[in-house]
C-alpha angles and dihedrals in degrees: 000000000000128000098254095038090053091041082048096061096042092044080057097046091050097058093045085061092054094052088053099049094036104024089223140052129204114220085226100045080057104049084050096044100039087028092222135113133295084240098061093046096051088054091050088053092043081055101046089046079051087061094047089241096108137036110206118221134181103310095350157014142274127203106255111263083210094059101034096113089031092077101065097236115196106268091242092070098040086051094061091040105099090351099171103055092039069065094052097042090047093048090042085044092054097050082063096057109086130197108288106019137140117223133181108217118190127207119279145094096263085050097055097056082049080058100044096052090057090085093108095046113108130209088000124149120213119195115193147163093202117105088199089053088048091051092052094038091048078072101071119063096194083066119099095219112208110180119198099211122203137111112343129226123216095201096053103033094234147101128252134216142143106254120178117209091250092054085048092054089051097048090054105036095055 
């Protein structure tokens, strides 16, 4: 792989990670920050529009709201995105969670304030993927903690594995 060709991608890539750290770039910041032209600049933000990961504005460039979630992003970084109503829906979630019941939770940051407002269920099962929900949930003793086991993502947090419907039933039904 060439030079450029190799400087190109990780300029790319570099810019990818300030959209999503940032959720806009600036053409100059760019120029400053990569030392390269405008025009150059301009060409790595048409391509990443191309890819549906950026929408250019006036000057610059904003993350796409359509593709926000699409690049797989650290958890760290999608927990502290809309904080506060990842809170709401976990807190709404878990009022519809009943004595008893056995629920299925994925991976993700709105799921694990879902989790951690299960405390005052009681006799519930809670089957997951998600290393940061099995964490939470290992707290509560009254939680029936299934965990679905697989490959596991760094970036999510969780654990991935191919489960049919009829292997689900039987994990949870033992």
């Amino acid at each position: 792989m060439s030079r450029t060709v190799r400087d190109t991608s990780q300029r790319r890539e570099n810019i990818i990670r300030l959209l999503k750290e940032k959720g806009s770039v600036q053409v100059n910041d760019l120029m400053k920050r990569f030392s390269v032209s405008g025009v150059t600049v301009r060409k790595d933000l048409q391509f990443l529009e191309k890819q549906g990961i950026a929408t250019r504005s006036y000057g610059g460039a904003m993350l796409s709201t359509s593709t926000v979630f699409a690049i797989e992003s650290p958890f760290e970084f999608k927990q502290q995105l809309y904080a506060n109503d990842k809170l709401g829906v976990g807190k709404a979630a878990s009022d519809l969670v009943v004595d008893g019941d056995s629920i299925i939770i994925d991976a993700g940051s709105t799921t694990l304030e879902l989790a951690a407002n299960l405390k005052s269920k009681k006799g519930i099962t809670v089957v997951t993927n998600s290393h940061t929900i099995i964490s939470k949930l290992a707290l509560f003793e009254q939680v029936k903690l299934i965990s679905l086991g697989g490959t596991f993502r760094r970036k999510s947090q969780s654990f991935f594995w191919e489960v049919r419907r009829r292997d689900l039933a039987k994990i949870i039904y033992r």
